[in-house]
Residue frames as qw, qx, qy, qz and C-alpha x, y, z in Angstrom:
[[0.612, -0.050, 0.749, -0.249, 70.84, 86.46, 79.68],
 [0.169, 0.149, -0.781, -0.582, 70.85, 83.93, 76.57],
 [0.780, -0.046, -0.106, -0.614, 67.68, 82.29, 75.63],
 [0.634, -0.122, 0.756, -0.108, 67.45, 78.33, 76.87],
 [0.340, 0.108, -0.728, -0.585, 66.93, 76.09, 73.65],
 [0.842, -0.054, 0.122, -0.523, 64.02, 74.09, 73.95],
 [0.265, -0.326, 0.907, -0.019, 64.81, 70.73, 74.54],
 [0.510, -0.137, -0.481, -0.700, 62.35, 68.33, 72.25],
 [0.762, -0.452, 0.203, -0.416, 60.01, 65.60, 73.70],
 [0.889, 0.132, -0.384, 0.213, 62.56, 62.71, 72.75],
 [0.362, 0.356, -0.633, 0.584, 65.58, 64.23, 74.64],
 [0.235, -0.497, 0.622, -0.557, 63.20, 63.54, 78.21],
 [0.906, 0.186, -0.116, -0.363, 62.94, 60.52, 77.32],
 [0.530, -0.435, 0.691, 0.229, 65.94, 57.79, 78.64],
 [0.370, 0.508, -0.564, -0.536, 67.23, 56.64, 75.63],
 [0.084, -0.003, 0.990, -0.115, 67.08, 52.55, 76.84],
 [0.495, 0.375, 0.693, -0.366, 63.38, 53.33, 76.96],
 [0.582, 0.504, -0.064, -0.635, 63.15, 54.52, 73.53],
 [0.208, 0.303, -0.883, -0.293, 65.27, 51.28, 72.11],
 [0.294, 0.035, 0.902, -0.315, 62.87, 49.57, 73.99],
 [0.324, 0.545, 0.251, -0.731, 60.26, 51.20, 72.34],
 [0.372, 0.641, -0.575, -0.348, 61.72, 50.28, 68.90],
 [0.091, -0.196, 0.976, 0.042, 61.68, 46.58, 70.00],
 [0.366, 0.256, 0.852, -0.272, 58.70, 46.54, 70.79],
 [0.501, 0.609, -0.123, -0.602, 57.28, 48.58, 67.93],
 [0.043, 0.548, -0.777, -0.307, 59.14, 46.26, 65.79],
 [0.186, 0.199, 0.951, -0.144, 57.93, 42.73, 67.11],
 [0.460, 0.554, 0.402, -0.566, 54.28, 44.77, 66.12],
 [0.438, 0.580, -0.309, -0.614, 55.12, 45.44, 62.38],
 [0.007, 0.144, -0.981, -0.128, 55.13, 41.62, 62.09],
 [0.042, 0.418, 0.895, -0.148, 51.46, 41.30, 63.18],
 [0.288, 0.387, 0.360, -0.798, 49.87, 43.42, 61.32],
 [0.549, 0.408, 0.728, -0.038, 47.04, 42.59, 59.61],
 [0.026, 0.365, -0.578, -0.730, 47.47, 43.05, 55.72],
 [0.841, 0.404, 0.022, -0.360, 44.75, 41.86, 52.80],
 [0.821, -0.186, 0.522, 0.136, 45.60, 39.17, 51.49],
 [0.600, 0.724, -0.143, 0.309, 47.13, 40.84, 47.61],
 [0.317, -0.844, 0.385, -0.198, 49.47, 41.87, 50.22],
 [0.768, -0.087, -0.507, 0.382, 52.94, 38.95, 50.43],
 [0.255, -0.914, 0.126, -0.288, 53.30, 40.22, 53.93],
 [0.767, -0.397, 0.155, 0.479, 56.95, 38.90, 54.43],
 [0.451, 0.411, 0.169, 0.774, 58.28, 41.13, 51.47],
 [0.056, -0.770, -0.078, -0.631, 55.98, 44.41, 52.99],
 [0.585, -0.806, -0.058, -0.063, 56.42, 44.05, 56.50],
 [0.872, -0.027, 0.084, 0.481, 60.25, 43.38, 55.66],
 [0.234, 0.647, 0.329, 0.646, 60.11, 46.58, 53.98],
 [0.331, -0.826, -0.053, -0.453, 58.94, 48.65, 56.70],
 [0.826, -0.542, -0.027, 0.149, 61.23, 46.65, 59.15],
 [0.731, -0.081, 0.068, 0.674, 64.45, 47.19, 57.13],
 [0.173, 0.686, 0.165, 0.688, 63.63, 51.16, 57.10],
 [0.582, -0.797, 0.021, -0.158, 62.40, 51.80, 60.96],
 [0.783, -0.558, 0.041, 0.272, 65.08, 50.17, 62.61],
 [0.543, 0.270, 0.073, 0.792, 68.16, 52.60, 60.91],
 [0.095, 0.659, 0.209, 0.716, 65.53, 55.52, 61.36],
 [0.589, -0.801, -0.087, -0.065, 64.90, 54.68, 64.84],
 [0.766, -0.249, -0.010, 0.592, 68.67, 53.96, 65.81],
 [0.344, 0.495, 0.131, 0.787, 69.49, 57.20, 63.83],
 [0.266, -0.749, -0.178, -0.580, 66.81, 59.22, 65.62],
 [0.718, -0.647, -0.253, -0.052, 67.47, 57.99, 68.81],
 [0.578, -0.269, 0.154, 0.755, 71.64, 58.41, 68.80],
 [0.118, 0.621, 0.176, 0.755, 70.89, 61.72, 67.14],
 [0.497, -0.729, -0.166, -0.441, 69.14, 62.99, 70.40],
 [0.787, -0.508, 0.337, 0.093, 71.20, 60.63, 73.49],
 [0.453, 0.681, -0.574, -0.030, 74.84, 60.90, 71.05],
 [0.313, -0.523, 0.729, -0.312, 75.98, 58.15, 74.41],
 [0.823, 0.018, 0.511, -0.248, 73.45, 55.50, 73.67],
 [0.618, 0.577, -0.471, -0.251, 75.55, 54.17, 70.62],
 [0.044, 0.363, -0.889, 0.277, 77.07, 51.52, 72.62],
 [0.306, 0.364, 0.845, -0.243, 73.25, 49.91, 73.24],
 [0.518, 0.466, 0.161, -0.699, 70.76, 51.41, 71.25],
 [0.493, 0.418, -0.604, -0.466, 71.40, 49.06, 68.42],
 [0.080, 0.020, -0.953, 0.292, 71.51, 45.98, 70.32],
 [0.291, 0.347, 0.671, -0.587, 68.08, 46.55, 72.33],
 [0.545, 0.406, -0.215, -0.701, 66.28, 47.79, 68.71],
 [0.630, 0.262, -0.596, -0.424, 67.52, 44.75, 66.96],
 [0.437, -0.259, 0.791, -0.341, 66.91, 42.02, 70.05],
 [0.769, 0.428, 0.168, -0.444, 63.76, 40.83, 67.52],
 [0.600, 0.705, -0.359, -0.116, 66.35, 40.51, 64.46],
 [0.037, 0.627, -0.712, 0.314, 69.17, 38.89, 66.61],
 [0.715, -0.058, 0.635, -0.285, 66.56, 35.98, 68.23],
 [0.842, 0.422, 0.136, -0.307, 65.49, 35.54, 64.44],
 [0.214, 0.798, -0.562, 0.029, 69.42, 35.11, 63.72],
 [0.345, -0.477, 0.644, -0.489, 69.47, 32.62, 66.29],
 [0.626, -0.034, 0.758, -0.180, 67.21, 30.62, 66.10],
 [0.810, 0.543, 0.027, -0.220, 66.50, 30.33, 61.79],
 [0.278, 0.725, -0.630, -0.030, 70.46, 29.64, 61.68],
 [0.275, -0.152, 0.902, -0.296, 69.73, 26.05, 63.74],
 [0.609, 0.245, 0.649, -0.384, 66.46, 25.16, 62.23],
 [0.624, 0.691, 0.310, 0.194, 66.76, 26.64, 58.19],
 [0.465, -0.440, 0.301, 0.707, 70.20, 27.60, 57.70],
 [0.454, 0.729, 0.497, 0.122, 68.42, 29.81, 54.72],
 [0.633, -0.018, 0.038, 0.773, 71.21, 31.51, 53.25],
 [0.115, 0.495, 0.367, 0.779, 69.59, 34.73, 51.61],
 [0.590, -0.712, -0.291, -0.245, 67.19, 35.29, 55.09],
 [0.666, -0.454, -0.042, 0.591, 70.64, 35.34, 57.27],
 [0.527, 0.145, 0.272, 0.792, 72.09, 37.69, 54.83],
 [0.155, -0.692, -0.453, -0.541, 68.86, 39.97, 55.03],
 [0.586, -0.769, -0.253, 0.032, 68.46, 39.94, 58.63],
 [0.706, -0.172, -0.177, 0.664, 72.42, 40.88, 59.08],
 [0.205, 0.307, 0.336, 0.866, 72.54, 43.26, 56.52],
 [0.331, -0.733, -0.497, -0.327, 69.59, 45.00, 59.01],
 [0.672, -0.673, -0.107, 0.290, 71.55, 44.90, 61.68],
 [0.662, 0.159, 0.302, 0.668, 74.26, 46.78, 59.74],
 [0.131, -0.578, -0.280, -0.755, 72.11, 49.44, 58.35],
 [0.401, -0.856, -0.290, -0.149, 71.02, 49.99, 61.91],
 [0.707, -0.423, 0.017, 0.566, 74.60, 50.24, 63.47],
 [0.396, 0.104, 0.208, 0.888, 75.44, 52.60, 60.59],
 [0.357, -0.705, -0.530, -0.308, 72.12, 54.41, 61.31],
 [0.669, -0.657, -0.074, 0.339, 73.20, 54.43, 65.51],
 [0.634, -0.214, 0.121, 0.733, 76.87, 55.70, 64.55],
 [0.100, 0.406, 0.329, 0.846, 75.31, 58.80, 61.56],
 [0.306, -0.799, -0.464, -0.231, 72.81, 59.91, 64.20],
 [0.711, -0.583, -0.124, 0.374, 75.44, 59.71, 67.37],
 [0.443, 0.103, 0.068, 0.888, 77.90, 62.20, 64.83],
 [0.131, -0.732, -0.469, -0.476, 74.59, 64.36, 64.13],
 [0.537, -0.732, -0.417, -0.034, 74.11, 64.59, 67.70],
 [0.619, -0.504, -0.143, 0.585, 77.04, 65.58, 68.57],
 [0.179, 0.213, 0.058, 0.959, 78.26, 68.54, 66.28],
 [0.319, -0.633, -0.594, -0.381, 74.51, 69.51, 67.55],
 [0.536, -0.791, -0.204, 0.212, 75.49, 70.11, 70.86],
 [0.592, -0.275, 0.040, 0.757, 78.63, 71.69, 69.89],
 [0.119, 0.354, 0.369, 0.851, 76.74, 74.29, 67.86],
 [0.312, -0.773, -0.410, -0.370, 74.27, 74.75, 70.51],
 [0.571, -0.769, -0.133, 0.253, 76.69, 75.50, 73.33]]
């Protein structure tokens, strides 16, 4: 009899709930409260255009299937702000920022979703 691998705590976890998770985590790193030496559109930009690749990565590393949503549902936040600053301040450099997020998460979702898989081919 072979040993079972241990499964971690992400993989019983539905992946939809972790993108969800990632939205909403997301929408948070906007409101948090910073001192005021702090521009908090450059740092919170910062931390936004790292999480959402590392979540999409982490999460299609674990569920190799959710690559077909997990990027979508993460960047729902990034995709309203797409929306609606492209009708009100058609602010060229801020469109170009927010895409270029959505990019780095898709390529994020797609390096996680290879990960995962040779993973499972090396564990079975």
């Amino acid at each position: 009899m072979g040993k079972k691998a241990k499964k971690s705590g992400l993989a019983e976890i539905p992946a939809w709930a972790l993108s969800l998770m990632t939205f909403i985590v997301s929408i948070g790193i906007f409101e948090l409260p910073l001192p005021e030496s702090i521009d908090t559109n450059i740092f919170g930009l910062i931390i936004y255009v790292i999480f959402l690749p590392a979540a999409c990565f982490i999460i299609c590393k674990t569920h190799p299937k959710s690559i077909w949503y997990t990027p979508f549902i993460s960047n729902a936040f990034i995709i309203f702000l797409l929306i609606s600053v492209s009708y009100s301040n058609p602010d060229l450099t801020f469109l170009i920022l927010l895409s270029g997020c959505i990019v780095l998460s898709v390529i994020g979702a797609f390096a996680g979703a290879r990960k995962g898989k040779s993973l499972i081919k090396k564990n079975n």
